[in-house]
C-alpha positions as CSV (number, residue, x, y, z in Angstrom):
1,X,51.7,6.8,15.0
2,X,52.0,4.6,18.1
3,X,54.4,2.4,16.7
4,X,55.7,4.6,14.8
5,X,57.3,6.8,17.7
6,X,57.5,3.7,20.1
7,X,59.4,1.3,17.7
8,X,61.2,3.1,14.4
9,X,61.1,6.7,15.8
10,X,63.9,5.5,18.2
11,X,65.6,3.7,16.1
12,X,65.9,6.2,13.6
13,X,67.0,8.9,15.5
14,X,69.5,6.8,16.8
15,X,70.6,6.2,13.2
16,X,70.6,10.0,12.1
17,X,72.8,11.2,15.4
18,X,75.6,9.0,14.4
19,X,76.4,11.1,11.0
20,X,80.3,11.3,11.3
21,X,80.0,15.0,10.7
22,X,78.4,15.3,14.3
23,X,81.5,13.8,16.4
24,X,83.9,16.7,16.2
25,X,81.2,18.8,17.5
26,X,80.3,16.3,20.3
27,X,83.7,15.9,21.5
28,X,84.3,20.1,21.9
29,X,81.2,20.5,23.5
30,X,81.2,17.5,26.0
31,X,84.9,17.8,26.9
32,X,83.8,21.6,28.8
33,X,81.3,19.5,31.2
34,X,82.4,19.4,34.6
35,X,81.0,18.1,38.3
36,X,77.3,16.7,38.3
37,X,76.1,16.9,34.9
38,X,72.8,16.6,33.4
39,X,72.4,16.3,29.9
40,X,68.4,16.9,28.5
41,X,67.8,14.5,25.8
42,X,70.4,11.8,26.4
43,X,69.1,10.1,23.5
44,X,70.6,6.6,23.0
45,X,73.8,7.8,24.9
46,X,76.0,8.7,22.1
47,X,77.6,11.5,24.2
48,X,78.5,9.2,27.0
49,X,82.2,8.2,25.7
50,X,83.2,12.1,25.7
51,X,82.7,12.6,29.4
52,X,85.7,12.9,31.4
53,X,86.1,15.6,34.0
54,X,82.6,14.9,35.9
55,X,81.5,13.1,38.8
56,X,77.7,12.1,37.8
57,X,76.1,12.7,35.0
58,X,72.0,12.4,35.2
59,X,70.7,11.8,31.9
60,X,67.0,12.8,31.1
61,X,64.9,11.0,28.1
62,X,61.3,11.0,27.6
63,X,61.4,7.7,25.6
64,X,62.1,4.6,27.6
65,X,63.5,2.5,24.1
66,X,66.1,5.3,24.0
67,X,67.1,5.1,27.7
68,X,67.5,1.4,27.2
69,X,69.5,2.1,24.2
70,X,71.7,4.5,26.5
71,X,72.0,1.9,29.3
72,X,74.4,-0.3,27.0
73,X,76.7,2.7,26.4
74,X,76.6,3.4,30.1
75,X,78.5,0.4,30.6
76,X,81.3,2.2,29.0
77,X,81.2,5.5,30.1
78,X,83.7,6.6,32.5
79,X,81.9,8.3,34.7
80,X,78.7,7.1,36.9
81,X,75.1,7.4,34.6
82,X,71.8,7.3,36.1
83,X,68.6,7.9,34.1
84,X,65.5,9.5,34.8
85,X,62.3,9.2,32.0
86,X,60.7,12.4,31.9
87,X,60.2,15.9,30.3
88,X,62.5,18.5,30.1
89,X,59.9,21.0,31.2
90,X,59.3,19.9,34.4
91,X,62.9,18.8,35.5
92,X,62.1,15.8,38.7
93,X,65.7,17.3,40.3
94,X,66.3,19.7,43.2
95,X,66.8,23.8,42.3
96,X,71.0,24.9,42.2
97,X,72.3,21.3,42.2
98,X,73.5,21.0,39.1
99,X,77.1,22.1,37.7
100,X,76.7,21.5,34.0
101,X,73.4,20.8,32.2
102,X,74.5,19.8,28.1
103,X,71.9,20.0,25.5
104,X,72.7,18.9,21.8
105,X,70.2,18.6,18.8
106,X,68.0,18.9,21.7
107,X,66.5,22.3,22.2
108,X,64.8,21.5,18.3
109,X,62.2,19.2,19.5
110,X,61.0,19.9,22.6
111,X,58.1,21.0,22.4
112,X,57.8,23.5,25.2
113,X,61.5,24.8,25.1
114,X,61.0,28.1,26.7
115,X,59.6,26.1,29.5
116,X,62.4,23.7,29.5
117,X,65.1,26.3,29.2
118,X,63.6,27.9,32.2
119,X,63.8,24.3,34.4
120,X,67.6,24.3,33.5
121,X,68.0,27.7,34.7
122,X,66.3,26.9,38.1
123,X,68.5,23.4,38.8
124,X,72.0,24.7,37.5
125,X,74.4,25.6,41.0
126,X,75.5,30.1,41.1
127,X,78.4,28.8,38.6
128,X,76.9,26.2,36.7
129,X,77.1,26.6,32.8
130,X,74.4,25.5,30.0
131,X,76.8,24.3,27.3
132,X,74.7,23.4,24.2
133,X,75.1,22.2,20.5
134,X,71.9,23.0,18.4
135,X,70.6,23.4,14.7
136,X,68.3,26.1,14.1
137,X,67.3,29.0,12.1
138,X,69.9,30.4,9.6
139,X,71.0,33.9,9.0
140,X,70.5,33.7,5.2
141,X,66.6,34.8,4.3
142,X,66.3,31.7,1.5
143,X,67.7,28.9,4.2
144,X,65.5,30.4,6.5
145,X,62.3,30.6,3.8
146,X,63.3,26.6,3.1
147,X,63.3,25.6,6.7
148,X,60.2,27.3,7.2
149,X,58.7,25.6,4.5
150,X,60.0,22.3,5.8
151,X,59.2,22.1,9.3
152,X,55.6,21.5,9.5
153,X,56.7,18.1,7.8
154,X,59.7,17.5,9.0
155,X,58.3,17.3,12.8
156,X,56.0,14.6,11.8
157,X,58.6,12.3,10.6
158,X,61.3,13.2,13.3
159,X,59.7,13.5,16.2
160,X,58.8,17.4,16.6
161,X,62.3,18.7,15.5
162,X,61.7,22.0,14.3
163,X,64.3,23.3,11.5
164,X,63.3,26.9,12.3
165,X,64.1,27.9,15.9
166,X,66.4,30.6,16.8
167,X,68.2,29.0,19.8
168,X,70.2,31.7,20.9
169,X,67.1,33.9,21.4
170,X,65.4,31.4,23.0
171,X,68.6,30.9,25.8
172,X,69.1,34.8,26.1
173,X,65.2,34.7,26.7
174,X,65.5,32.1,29.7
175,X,67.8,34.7,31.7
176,X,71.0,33.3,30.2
177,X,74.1,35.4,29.1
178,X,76.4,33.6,27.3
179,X,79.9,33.0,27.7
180,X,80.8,32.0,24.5
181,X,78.5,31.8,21.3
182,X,79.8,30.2,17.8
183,X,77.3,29.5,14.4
184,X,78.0,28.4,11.1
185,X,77.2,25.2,9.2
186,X,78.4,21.8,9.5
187,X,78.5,19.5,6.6
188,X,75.1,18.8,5.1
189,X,71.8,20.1,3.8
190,X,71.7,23.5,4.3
191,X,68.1,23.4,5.8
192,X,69.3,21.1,8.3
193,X,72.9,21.7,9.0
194,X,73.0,25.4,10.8
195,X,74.3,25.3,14.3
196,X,74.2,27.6,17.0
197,X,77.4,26.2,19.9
198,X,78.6,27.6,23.4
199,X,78.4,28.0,26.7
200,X,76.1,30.4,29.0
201,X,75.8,31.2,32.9
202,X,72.2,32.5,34.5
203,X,72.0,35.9,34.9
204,X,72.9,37.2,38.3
205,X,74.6,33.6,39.0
């Protein structure tokens, strides 16, 4: 499995994040991040274009071929990029110094989320926003039975993605309330294509 995820793991996720159907989505999502942003999960850097209104954004990756991927897109980004490779649950930045922290397809495949959701609490400023873009577990019982069914397989080929989490119960969890809150399906396999979007604050902050 070492080359596996090393080598075509990468290369494939790369592949599956640039479905047309996604960009929309990106755009709407991206175009709310403001200040110092940190996005979990940069990936190969296919958000990078979309920021505008941001002084830094700090983009965390646990795979290096990704962040070397990202670095080319960096190039063209029109805000300063820096990258740190590490792990969403233990977040290598400083508590409340963080505006904006974006997640998208993210919160699927890490495999301690709760954990991670926790870490982005503790760095976002009294203010900051989590604005995310996820796929998760659907409202209809049969999706739901199918994307049970699915997982255990599907996060061998992809990485850990799980088809099944309900990712607005996991931020409300993490001491979040949210702001804003939309769901419904994009275009696609039903199993697949469910998506939670929005915006939420830490509680008390």
């Amino acid at each position: 499995m070492g080359f596996y995820n090393d080598v075509i793991l990468p290369r494939l996720c790369d592949l599956a994040m640039r479905n047309k159907h996604m960009l929309p989505y990106r755009r709407q999502v991206i175009a709310a991040a403001e200040g110092r942003v940190l996005e979990i999960g940069i990936g190969s850097g296919l958000n990078l274009p979309f920021y505008r209104n941001t002084r830094e954004v700090i983009g965390l990756e646990p795979a290096p071929r990704l962040i070397a991927m990202a670095r080319g897109a960096a190039e063209k980004a029109f805000t300063p990029v820096t990258f740190i490779e590490g792990s969403a649950a233990a977040i290598p930045i400083e508590d409340r110094s963080v505006d904006t922290v974006v997640t998208t397809w993210t919160l699927c495949t890490i495999p301690d989320a709760a954990r991670a959701l926790s870490e982005i609490n503790r760095v976002l400023k009294p203010g900051g926003r989590l604005l995310f873009l996820e796929h998760g577990m659907a409202p209809e019982a049969g999706v739901r039975s199918w994307q049970d069914w699915l997982t255990p397989a599907w996060k061998r080929i992809s990485g850990g993605c799980h088809l099944n989490r309900q990712i607005n119960s996991m931020i409300e969890a993490a001491e979040f309330d949210f702001e804003r809150l939309e769901t419904g399906y994009m275009p696609g396999l039903r199993p697949m294509a469910f998506l939670y979007q929005g915006s939420a604050r830490p509680v008390g902050r």
